[in-house]
C-alpha positions in Angstrom: 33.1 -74.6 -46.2 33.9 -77.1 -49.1 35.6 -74.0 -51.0 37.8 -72.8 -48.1 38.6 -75.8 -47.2 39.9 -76.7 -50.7 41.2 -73.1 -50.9 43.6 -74.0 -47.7 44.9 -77.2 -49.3 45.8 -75.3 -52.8 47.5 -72.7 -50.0 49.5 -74.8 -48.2 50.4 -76.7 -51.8 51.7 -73.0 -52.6 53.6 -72.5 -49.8 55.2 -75.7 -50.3 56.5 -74.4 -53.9 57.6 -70.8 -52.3 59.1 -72.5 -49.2 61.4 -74.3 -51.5 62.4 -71.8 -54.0 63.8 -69.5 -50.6 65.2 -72.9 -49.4 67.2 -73.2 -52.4 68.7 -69.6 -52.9 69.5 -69.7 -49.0 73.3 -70.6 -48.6 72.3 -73.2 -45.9 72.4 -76.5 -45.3 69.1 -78.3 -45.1 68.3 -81.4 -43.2 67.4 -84.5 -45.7 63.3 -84.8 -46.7 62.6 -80.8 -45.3 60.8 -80.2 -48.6 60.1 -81.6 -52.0 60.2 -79.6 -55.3 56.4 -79.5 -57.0 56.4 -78.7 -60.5 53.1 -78.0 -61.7 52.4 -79.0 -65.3 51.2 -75.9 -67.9 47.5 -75.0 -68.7 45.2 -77.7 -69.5 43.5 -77.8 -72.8 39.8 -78.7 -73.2 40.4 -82.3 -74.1 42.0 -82.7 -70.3 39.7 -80.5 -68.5 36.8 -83.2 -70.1 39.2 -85.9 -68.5 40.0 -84.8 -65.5 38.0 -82.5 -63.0 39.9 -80.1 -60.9 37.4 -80.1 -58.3 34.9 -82.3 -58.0 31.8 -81.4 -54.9 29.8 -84.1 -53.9 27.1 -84.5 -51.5 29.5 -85.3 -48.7 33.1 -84.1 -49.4 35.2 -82.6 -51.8 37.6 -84.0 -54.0 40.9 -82.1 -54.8 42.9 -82.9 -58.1 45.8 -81.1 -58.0 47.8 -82.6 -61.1 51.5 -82.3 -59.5 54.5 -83.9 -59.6 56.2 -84.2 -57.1 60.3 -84.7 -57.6 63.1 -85.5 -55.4 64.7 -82.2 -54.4 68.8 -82.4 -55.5 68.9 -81.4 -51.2 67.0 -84.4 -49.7 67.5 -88.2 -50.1 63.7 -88.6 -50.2 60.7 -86.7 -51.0 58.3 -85.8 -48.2 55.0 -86.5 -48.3 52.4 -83.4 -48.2 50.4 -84.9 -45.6 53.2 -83.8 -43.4 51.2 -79.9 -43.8 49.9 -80.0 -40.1 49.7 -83.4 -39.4 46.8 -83.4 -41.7 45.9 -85.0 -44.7 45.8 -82.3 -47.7 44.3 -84.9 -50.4 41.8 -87.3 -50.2 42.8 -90.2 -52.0 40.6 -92.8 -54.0 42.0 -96.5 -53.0 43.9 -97.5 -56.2 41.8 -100.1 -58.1 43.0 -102.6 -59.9 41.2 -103.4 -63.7 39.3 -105.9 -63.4 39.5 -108.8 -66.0 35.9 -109.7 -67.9 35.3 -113.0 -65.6 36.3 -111.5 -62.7 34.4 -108.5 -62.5 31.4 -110.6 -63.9 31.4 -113.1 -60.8 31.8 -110.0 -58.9 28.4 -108.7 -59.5 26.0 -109.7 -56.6 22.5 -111.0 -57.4 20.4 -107.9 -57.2 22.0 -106.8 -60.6 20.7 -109.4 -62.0 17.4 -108.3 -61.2 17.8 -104.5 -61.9 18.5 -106.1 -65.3 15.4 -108.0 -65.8 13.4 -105.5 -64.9 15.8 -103.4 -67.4 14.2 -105.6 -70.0 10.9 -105.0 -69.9 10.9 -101.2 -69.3 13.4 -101.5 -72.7 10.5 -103.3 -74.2 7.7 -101.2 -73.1 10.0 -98.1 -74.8 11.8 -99.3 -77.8 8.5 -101.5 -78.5 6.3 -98.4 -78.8 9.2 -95.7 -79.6 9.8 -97.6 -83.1 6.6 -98.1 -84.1 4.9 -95.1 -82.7 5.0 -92.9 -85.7 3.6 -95.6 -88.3 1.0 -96.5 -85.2 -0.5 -92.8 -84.7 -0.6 -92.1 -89.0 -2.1 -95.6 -89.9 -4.1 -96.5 -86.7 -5.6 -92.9 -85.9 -5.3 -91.3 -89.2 -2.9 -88.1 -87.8 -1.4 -86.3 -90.8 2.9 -86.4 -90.6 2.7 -82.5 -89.4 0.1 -83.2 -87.0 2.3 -86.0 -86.0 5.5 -84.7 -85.8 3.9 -81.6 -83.7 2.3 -84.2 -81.1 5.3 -86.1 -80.7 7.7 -83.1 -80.5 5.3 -82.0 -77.7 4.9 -85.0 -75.5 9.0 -85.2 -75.7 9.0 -81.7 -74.5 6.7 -82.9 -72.0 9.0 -86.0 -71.2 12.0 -84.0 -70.6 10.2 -81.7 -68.1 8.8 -84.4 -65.8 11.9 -86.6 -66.0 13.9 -83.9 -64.4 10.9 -83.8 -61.9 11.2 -87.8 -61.8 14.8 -87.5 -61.1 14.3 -85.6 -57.8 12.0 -88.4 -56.9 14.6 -90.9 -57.5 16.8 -88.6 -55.3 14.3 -88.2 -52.5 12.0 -91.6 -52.4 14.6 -94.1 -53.9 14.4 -96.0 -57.0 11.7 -98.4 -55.8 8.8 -96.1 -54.8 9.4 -93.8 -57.8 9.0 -97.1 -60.2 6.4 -97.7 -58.5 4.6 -94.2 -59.0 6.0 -94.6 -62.8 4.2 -97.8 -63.7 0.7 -97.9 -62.1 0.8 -94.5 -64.2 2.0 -96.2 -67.6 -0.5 -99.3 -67.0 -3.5 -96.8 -68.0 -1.8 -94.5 -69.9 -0.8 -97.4 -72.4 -3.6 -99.4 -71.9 -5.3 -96.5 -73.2 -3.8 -96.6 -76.5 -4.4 -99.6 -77.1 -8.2 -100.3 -76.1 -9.7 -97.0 -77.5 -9.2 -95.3 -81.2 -10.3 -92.0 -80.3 -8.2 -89.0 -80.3 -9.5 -87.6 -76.6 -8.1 -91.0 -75.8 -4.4 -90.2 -77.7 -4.6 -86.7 -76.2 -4.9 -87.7 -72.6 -2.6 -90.9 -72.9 0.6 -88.9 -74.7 0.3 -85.6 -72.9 -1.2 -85.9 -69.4 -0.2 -89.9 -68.6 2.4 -90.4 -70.8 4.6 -87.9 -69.0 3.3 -88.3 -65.6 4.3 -92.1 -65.8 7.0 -92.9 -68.4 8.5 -89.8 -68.4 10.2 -91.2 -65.3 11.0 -94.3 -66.0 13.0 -92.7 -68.8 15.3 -90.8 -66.9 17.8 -93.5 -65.9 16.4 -94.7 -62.8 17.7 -98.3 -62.8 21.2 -96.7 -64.2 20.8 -95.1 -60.7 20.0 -98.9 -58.7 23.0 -100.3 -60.6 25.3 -97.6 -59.6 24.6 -98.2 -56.2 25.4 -101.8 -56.9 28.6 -101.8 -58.6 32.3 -101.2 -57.7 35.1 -99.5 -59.6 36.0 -102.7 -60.5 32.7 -104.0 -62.0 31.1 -100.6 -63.1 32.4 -100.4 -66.6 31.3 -104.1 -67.5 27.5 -103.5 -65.7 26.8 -100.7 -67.5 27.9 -103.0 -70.9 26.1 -105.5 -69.8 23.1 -103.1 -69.2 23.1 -101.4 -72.4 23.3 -104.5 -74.3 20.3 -106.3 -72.6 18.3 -102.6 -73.4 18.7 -103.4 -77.1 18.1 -106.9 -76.7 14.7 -106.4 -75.9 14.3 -103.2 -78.5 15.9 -105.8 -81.0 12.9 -108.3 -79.6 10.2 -106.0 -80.6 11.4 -105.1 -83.6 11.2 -108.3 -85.1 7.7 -108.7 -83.3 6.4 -105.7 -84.7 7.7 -106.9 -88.3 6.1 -110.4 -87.8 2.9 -108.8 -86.8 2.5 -106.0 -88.4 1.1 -107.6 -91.9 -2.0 -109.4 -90.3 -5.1 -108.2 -88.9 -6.3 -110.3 -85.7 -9.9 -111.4 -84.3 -9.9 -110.8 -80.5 -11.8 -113.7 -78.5 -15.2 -112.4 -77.5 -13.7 -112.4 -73.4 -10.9 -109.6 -73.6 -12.1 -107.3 -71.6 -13.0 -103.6 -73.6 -12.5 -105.1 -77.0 -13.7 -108.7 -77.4 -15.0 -109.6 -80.7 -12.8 -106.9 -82.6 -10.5 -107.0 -85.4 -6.9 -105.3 -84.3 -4.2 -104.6 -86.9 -1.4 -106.3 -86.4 1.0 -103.1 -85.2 -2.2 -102.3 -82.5 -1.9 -106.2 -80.9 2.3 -105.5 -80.9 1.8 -102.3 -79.0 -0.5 -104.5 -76.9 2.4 -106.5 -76.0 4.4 -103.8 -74.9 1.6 -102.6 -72.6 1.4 -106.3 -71.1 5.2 -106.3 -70.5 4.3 -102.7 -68.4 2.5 -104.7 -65.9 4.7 -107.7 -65.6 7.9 -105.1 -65.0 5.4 -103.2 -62.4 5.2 -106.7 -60.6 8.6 -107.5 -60.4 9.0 -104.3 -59.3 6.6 -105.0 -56.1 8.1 -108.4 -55.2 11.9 -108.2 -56.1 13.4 -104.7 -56.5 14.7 -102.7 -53.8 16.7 -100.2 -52.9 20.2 -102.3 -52.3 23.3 -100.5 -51.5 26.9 -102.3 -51.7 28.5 -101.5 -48.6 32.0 -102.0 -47.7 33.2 -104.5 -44.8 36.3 -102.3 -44.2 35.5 -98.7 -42.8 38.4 -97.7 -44.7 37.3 -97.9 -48.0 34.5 -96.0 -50.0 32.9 -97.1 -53.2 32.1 -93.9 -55.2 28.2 -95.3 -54.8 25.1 -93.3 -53.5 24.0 -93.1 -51.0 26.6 -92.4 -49.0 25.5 -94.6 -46.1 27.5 -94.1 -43.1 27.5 -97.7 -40.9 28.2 -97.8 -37.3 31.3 -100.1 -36.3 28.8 -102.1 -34.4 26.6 -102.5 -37.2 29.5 -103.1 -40.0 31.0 -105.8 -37.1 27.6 -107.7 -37.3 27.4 -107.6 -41.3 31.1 -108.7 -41.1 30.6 -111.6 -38.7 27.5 -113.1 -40.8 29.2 -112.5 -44.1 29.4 -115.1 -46.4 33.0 -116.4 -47.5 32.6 -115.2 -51.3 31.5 -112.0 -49.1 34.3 -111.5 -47.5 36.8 -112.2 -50.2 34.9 -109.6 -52.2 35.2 -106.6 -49.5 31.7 -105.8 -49.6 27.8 -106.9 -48.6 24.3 -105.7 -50.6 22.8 -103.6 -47.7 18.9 -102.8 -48.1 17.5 -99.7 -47.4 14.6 -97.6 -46.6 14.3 -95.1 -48.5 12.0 -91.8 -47.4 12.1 -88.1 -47.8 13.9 -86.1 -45.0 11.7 -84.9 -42.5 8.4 -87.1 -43.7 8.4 -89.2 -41.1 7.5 -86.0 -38.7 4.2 -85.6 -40.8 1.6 -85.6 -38.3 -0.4 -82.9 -39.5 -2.0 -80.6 -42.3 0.4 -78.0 -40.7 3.4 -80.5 -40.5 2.5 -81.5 -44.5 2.7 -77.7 -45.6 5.8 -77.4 -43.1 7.4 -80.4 -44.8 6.6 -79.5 -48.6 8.1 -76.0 -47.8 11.0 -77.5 -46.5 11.5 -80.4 -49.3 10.9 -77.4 -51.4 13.8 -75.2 -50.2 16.0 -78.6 -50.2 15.2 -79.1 -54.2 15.9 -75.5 -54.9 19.3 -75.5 -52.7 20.1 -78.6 -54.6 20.0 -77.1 -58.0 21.7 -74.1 -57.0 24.6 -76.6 -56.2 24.3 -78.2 -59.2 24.5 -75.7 -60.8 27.9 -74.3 -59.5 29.8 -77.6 -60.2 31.5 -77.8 -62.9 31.4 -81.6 -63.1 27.7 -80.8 -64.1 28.9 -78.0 -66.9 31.7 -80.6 -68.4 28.9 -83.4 -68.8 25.8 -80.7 -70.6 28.6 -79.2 -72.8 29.5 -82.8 -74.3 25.4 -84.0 -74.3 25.6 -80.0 -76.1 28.1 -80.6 -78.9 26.5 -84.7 -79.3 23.6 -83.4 -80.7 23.4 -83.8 -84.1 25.4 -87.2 -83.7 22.8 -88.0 -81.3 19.9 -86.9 -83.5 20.5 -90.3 -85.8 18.4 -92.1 -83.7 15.2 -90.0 -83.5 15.9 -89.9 -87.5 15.9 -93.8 -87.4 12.8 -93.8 -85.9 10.6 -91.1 -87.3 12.3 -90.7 -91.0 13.4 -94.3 -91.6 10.3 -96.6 -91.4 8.2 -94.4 -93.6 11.3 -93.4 -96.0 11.1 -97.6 -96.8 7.4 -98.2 -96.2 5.7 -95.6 -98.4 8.7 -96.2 -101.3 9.3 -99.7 -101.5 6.5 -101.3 -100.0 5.1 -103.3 -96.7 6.7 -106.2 -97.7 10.4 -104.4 -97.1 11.0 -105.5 -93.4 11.5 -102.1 -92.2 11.4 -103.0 -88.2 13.7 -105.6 -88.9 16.9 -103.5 -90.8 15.8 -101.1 -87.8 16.5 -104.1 -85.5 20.1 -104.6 -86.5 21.2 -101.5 -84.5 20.0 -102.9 -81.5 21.2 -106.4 -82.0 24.8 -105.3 -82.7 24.3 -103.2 -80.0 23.5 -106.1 -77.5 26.5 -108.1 -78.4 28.5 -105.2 -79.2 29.2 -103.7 -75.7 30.3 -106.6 -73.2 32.8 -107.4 -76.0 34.0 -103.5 -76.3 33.8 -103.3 -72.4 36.2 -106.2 -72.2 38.7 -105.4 -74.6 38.5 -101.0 -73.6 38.2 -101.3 -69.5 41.8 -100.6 -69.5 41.8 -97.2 -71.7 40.9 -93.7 -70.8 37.6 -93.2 -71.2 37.5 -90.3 -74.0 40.2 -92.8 -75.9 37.0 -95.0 -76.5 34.3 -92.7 -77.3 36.1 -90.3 -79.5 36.8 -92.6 -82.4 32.8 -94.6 -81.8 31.7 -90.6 -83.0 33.6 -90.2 -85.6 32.4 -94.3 -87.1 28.5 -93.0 -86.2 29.0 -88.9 -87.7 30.0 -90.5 -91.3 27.1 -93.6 -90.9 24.4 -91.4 -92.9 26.9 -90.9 -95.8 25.6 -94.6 -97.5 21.6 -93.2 -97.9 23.0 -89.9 -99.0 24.7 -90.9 -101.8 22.1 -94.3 -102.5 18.7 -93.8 -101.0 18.0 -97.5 -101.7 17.1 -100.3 -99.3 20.7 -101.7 -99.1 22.3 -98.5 -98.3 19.5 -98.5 -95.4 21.0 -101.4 -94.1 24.2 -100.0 -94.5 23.5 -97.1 -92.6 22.2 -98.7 -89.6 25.1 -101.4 -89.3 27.4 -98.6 -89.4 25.5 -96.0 -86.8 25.7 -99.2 -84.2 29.3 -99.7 -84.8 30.4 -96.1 -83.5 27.5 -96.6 -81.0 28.8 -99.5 -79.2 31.8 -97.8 -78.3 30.7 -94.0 -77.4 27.5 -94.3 -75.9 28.1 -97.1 -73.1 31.5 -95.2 -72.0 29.8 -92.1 -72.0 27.0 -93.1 -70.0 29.5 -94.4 -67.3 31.8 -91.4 -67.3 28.7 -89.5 -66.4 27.8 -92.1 -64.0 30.9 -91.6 -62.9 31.1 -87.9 -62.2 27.8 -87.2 -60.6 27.7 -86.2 -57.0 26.9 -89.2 -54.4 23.4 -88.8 -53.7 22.0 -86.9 -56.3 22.9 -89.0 -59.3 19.0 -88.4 -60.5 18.8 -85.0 -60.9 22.3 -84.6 -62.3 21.2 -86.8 -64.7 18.1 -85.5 -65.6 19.6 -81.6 -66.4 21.9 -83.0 -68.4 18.4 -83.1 -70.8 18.1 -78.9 -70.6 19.0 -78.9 -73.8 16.7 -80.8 -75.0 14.0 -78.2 -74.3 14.9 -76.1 -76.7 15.6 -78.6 -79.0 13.0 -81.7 -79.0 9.9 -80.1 -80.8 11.6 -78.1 -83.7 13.5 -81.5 -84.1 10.9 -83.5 -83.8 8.3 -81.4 -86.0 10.7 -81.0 -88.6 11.1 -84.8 -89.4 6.9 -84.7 -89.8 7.3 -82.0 -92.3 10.0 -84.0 -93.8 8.0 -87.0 -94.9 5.1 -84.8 -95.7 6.7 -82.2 -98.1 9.5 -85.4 -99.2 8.1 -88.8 -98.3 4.0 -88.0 -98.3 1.8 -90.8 -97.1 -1.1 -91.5 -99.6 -3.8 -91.9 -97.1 -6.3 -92.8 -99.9 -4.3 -95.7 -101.0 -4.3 -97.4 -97.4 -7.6 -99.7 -96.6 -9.5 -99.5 -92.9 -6.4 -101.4 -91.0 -4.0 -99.3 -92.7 -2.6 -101.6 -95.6 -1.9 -100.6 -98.4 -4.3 -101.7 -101.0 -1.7 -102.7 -103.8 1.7 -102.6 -103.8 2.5 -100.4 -106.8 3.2 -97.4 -104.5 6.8 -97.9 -104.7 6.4 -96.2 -108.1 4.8 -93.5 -106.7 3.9 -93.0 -110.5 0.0 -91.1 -110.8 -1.4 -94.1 -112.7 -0.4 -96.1 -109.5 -1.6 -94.1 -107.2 -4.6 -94.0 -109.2 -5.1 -97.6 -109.3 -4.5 -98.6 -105.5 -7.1 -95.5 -104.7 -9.4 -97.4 -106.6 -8.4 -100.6 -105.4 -9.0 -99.6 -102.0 -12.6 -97.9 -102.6 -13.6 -101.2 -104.5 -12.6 -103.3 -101.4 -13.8 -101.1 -98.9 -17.3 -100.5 -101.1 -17.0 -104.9 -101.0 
């Protein structure tokens, strides 16, 4: 019905063009504003089909961009308006917005964001703090060889990507709230796990059966999902700066924890609970701290978030926000009459929710339960096949497509960087820390280029961040040393603070009202093809380039000596016995 109907109005806009071509060949005279002259522009290239969507489905209406202009015909005085088709409007129009300036839009914001960003915060910790480290953490603390690695890693991404599209339709159906929920009781055991036990069953079950169970969907953009929802066209742009530079905050955070901690071994008091009286490596007690940040976040989450909507007090106006909630005058007269002031000078009023799957609250039954899964079923399939069709979807995978190598910087930062320094130059080369300066440029970084870009076109702003983060990994080519390492990374977060926040908005921004979750969660397809060869191939990488001397390393993983950055036989010689002498001791 949304085709036809969009199929009428690009009819009727046809007619309008014909009408007045016959109109003026006709030797007759015409009565002022009878028609207007439409002259439509020539073929779009791919640059403005990326900008600009012709048609644009949501979960409610459709959205018709036709691209005319409209001019005064030499025959009329004015131009007529092309509502005038029967009596009926032709386009539905966005209300205009106006740009918001950085202090405005910031005292815009109501109170709830600043809780989606807290709890922002700690899931950033509980993933950048064991994302950085996690390589160095399974080679040194459970003695996995790079390949073996690499493979396992590769794996649970795959695994990740998989049940964060799954995740997404949770976010979709039960709401952000009850799907963090389900996500952290999960990641309290999986990465307790980790943590309290040394065995590989333990590793196995955490990474691969927990792992993506739990974190899997707390990594597919849930809260970029609660902030959506609590943002206006005004203030979107900033809270999605604002967002992505309190995420690297807290990676930046860890990073200098893990470097702090990771040269000293600790003595546990004889009262924690599954390992009191041990002796923990410094990089096991930091991934400790990310798995005590898990249950603080899963708290918060219990007493303060919820799923908040920001409704408008004038029935008039839409945000482009999900869900499309649809308030009775009666009810949007009572929010209106106990509105604050500051409410009412905003336009709009944080509305909570209960969020529940449709139909679920007809469960009464065994029957009713397989009845209801069927149907919930049928609803997840209808809604891919949707999503699939819309080309808003196809725009937003194609650019994720062709981001790819760009993109894969950062799993090279992770996986190729720490060991590159560590196994050359030393432990003493703070590693984490050069790792840290991407995130802490890119906390500052994107408030200030939100402010200073809310006024350009959103591909003016992330083409040129590329093009600064594509050339970053020139320094190390041409220097593998530790400066050009440092180089590298203040250069990737340059481009980054400009491309990745606008891009994450412009998607934000294009996906249909209602299924935000799911829209964003395909956009990771590709990623199934390819997250394991990428991911194994960095393992082989520092094994056939960058080999770890496991010999050379004492029971907490140290190295015994610090002549491996000659990487000289004698050397290696002399910290193998170095370490047999102190282990033998």
């Amino acid at each position: 019905r949304e085709r036809e109907r969009a199929q009428h109005c690009v009819a009727h806009a046809a007619a309008g063009v014909h009408g007045a071509a016959e109109q003026q060949a006709a030797p007759r005279h015409w009565p002022l504003n009878s028609f207007a002259l439409i002259e439509m522009p020539p073929s779009p290239k791919t640059a403005t089909l990326l900008r600009e969507p012709l048609l644009s489905i949501g979960g409610s209406h459709s959205t018709l961009n036709l691209g005319v202009r409209i001019k005064r015909s030499k025959f009329s005085a004015t131009a007529p308006d092309l509502r005038d088709f029967k009596n009926e409007p032709l386009l539905e129009e966005e209300p205009s917005v106006k740009p918001a300036t950085f202090m405005e839009a910031f005292r815009e914001l109501p109170k709830e964001v600043y809780v989606v960003f807290f709890v922002d915060f700690l899931n950033s910790y509980r993933s950048f703090g064991f994302r950085t480290v996690q390589y160095q953490y399974l080679v040194n603390e459970f003695g996995m060889s790079d390949v073996d690695t690499g493979s396992l890693l590769g794996l649970q991404a795959w695994l990740m990507v998989v049940f964060g599209m799954i995740g997404a339709m949770m976010v979709d159906a039960y709401g952000v709230r009850n799907t963090a929920l389900y996500g952290l009781s999960i990641s309290v055991v999986g990465r307790g796990m980790i943590v309290f036990f040394s065995d590989h069953t333990s590793l196995l079950i955490s990474q691969l059966i927990l792992s993506p169970f739990g974190e899997a969907v707390l990594s597919t953009g849930i809260y970029t999902v609660a902030l959506k929802r609590l943002t206006t066209p005004r203030t979107r742009a900033l809270a999605f700066g604002v967002q992505y530079g309190v995420l690297n905050l807290a990676g930046a955070i860890a990073d200098i924890a893990a470097d702090a901690l990771r040269k000293h071994d600790f003595l546990l008091p004889a009262w924690v609970p599954l390992a009191g009286g041990a002796t923990w490596s410094g990089l096991r007690v930091h991934v400790a701290g990310t798995w005590l940040a898990v249950v603080v976040c899963l708290l918060v989450v219990i007493f303060f978030l919820f799923d908040t909507t920001l409704t408008p007090l004038d029935e008039n106006v839409k945000f482009t926000s999900s869900p499309n909630m649809r308030v009775p005058p009666a009810t949007l007269a009572n929010l209106r009459a106990h509105a604050t002031p500051l409410q009412l000078s905003r336009g709009f009023l944080p509305v909570r929710s209960r969020v529940a799957p449709e139909g679920a609250a007809a469960i009464t039954s065994v029957g009713g339960l397989v009845t209801w899964c069927k149907g919930a079923c049928s609803r997840a399939v209808a809604s891919l096949k949707d999503l699939w069709v819309m080309r808003a979807f196809w725009r937003a995978l194609w650019l994720s497509t062709c981001l790819f190598w760009i993109s894969k910087q950062w799993g090279d930062m992770d996986q190729l960087l720490p060991p590159f320094l560590e196994r050359y130059y030393g432990e003493s080369v703070p590693y984490y820390t050069i790792h840290s300066i991407n995130l802490w440029i890119c906390m500052l970084g994107p408030s200030l280029a939100a402010s200073l870009t809310t006024h350009m076109e959103d591909f003016d702003v992330i083409l040129p961040g590329l093009w600064v983060m594509s050339i970053s990994p020139a320094w190390l080519a041409v220097d593998p040393s530790v400066p050009a390492a440092v180089a590298f990374v203040t250069l990737l977060s340059v481009g980054e603070v400009f491309w990745a926040p606008r891009q994450g908005a412009w998607v934000a921004s294009i996906a249909p009202d209602g299924r935000e979750g799911i829209f964003m969660a395909m956009l990771s397809l590709k990623s199934l093809i390819t997250t394991v060869p990428s991911t194994a191939f960095n393992g082989w990488l520092n094994s056939a380039f960058n080999p770890n001397c496991e010999s050379c390393r004492d029971a907490a993983g140290h190295f015994c000596a610090e002549d491996t950055v000659t990487h000289s036989a004698h050397a290696v010689h002399a910290v193998e016995y170095a370490c047999r002498t102190a282990n033998t001791l």
